[in-house]
Backbone as JSON Lines, residues from 0, in Angstrom:
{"i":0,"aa":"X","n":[0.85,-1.16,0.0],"ca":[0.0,0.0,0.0],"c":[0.91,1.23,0.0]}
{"i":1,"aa":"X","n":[0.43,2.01,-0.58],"ca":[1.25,3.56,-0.87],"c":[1.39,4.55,-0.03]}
{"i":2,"aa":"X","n":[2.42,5.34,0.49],"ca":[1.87,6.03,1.81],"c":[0.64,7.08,1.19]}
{"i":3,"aa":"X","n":[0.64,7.16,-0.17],"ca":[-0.77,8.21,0.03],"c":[-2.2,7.46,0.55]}
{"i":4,"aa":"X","n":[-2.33,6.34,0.01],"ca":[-3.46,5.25,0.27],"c":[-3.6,5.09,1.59]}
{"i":5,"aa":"X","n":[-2.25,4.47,2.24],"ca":[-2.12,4.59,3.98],"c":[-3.14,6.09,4.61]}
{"i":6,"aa":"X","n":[-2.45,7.46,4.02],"ca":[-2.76,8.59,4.54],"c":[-4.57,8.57,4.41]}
{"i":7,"aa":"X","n":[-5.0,7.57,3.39],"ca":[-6.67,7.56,3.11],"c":[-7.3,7.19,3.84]}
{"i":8,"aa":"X","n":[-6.61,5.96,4.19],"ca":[-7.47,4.59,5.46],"c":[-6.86,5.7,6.66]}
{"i":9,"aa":"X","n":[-5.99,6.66,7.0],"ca":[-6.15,6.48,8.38],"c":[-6.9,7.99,8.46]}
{"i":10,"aa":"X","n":[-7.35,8.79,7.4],"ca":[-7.98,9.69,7.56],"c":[-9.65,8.92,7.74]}
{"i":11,"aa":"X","n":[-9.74,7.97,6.94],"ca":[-11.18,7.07,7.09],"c":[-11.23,6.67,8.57]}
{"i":12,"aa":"X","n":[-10.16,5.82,8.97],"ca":[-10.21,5.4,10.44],"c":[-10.77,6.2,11.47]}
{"i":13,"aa":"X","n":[-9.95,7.99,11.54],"ca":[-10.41,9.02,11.9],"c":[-11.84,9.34,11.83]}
{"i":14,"aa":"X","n":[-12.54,9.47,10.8],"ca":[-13.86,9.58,10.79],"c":[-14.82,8.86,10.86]}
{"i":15,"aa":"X","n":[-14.33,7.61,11.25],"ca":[-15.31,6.67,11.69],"c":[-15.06,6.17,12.88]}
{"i":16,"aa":"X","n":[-14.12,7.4,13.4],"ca":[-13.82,7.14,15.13],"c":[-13.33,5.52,15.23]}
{"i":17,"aa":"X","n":[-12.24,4.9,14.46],"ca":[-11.9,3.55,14.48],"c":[-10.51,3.16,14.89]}
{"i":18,"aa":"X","n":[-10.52,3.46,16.43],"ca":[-9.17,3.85,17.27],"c":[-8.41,2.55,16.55]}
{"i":19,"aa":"X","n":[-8.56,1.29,16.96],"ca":[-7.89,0.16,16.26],"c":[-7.51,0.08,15.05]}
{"i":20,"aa":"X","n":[-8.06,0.67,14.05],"ca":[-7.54,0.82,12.6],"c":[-6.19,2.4,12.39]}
{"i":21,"aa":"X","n":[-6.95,3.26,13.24],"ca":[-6.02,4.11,13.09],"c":[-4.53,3.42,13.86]}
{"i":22,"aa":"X","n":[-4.49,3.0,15.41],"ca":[-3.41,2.48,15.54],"c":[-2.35,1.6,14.85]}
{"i":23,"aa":"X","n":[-3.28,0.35,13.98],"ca":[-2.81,-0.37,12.97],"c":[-1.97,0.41,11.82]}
{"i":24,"aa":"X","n":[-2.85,1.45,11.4],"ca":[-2.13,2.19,10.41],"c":[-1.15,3.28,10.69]}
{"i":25,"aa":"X","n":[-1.04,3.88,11.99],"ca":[0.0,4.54,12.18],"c":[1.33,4.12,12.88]}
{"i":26,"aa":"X","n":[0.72,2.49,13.52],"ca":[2.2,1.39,13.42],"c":[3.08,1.43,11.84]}
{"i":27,"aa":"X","n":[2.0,0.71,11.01],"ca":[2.63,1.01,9.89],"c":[3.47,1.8,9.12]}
{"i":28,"aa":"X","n":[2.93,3.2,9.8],"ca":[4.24,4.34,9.38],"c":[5.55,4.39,10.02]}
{"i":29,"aa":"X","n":[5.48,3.66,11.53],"ca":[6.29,3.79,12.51],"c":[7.48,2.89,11.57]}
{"i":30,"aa":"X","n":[6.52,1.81,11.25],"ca":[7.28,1.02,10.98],"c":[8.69,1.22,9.6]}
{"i":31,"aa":"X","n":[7.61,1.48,8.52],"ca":[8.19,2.36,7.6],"c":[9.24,3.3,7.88]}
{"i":32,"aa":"X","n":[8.96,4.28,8.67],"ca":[9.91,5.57,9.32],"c":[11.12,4.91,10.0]}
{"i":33,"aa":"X","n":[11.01,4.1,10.6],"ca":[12.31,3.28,12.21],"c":[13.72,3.5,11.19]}
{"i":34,"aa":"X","n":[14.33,3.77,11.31],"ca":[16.09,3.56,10.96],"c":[16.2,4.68,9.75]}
{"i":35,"aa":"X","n":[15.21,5.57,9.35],"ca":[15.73,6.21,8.13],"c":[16.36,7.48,8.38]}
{"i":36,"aa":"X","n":[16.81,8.07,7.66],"ca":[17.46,9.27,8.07],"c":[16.53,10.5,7.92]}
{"i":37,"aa":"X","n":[16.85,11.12,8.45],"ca":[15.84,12.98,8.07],"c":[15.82,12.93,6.71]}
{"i":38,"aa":"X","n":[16.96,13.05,5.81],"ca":[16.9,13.37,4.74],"c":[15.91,12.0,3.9]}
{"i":39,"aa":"X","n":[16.39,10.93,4.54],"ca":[15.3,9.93,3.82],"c":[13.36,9.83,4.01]}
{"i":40,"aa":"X","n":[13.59,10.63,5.28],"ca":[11.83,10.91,5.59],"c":[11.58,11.68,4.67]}
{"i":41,"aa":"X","n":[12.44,13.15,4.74],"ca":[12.41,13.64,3.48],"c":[11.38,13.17,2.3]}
{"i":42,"aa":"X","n":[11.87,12.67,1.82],"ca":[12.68,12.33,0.37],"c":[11.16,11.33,0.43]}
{"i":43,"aa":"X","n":[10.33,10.52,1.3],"ca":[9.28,9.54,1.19],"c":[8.25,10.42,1.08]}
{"i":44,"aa":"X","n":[8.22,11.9,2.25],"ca":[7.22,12.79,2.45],"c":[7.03,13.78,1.27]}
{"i":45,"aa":"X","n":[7.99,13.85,0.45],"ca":[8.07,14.76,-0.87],"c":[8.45,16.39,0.06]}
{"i":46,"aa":"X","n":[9.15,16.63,1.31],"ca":[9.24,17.77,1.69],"c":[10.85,18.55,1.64]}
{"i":47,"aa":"X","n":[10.7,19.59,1.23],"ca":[11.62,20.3,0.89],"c":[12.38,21.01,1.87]}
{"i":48,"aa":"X","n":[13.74,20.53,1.92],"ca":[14.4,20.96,3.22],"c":[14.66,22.73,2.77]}
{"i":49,"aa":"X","n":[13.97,23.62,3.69],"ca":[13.95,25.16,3.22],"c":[15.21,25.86,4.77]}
{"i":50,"aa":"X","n":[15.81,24.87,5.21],"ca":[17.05,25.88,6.19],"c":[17.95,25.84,5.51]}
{"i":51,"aa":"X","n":[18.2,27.13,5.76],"ca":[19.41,27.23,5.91],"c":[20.24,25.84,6.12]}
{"i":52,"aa":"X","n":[22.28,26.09,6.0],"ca":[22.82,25.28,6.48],"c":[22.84,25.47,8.36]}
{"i":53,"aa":"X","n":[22.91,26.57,8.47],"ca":[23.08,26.77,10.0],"c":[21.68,27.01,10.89]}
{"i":54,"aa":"X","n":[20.45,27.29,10.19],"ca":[19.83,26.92,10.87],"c":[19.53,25.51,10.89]}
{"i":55,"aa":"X","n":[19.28,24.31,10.04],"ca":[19.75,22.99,10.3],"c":[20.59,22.51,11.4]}
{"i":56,"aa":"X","n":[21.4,23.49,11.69],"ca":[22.48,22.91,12.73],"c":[21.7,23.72,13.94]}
{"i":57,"aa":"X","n":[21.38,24.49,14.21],"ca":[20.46,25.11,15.18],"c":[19.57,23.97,15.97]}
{"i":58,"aa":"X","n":[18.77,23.92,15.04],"ca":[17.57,22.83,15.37],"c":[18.25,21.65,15.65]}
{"i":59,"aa":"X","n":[19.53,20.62,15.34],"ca":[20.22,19.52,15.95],"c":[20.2,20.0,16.57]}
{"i":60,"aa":"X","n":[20.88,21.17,17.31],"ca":[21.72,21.17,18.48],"c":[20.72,21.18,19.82]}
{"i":61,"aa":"X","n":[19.49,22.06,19.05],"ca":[17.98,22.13,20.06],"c":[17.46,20.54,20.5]}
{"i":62,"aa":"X","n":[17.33,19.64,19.37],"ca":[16.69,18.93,19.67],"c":[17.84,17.55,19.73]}
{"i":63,"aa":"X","n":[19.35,17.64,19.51],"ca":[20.04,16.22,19.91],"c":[19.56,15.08,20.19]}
{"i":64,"aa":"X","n":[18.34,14.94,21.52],"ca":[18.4,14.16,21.11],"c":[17.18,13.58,20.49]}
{"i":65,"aa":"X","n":[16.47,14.06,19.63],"ca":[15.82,13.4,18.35],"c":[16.79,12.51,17.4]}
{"i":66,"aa":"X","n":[18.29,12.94,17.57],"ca":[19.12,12.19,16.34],"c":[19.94,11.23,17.36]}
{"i":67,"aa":"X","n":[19.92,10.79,18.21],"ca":[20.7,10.0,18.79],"c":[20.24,8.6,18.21]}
């Protein structure tokens, strides 16, 4: 399944208040997401890295440990 298709069922899950389906499907992303890099979430989400080089390094240094 495609993450746009994924993004369908768990917006459906949502509106049919279907806590168990939404959990199912946002394991699935977890799952997908586990070991990739920023730039590879990137790159799945279609989002465009808009920092700067140093604000990039800003935000590591804020949030470390998100990258540990």
């Amino acid at each position: 399944m495609s993450h746009s298709e994924l993004v369908g069922v768990l917006l459906a899950a949502k509106f049919l208040d279907d806590k168990q389906l939404k959990e199912v499907i946002i394991q699935e992303f977890v799952d997908r997401l586990t070991g990739k890099t920023l730039e590879e979430i990137r790159e799945v989400f279609g989002i465009m890295n808009d920092y700067t080089p140093e604000e990039g390094e800003e935000v590591r240094r804020e949030n470390s440990w998100a990258f540990e």
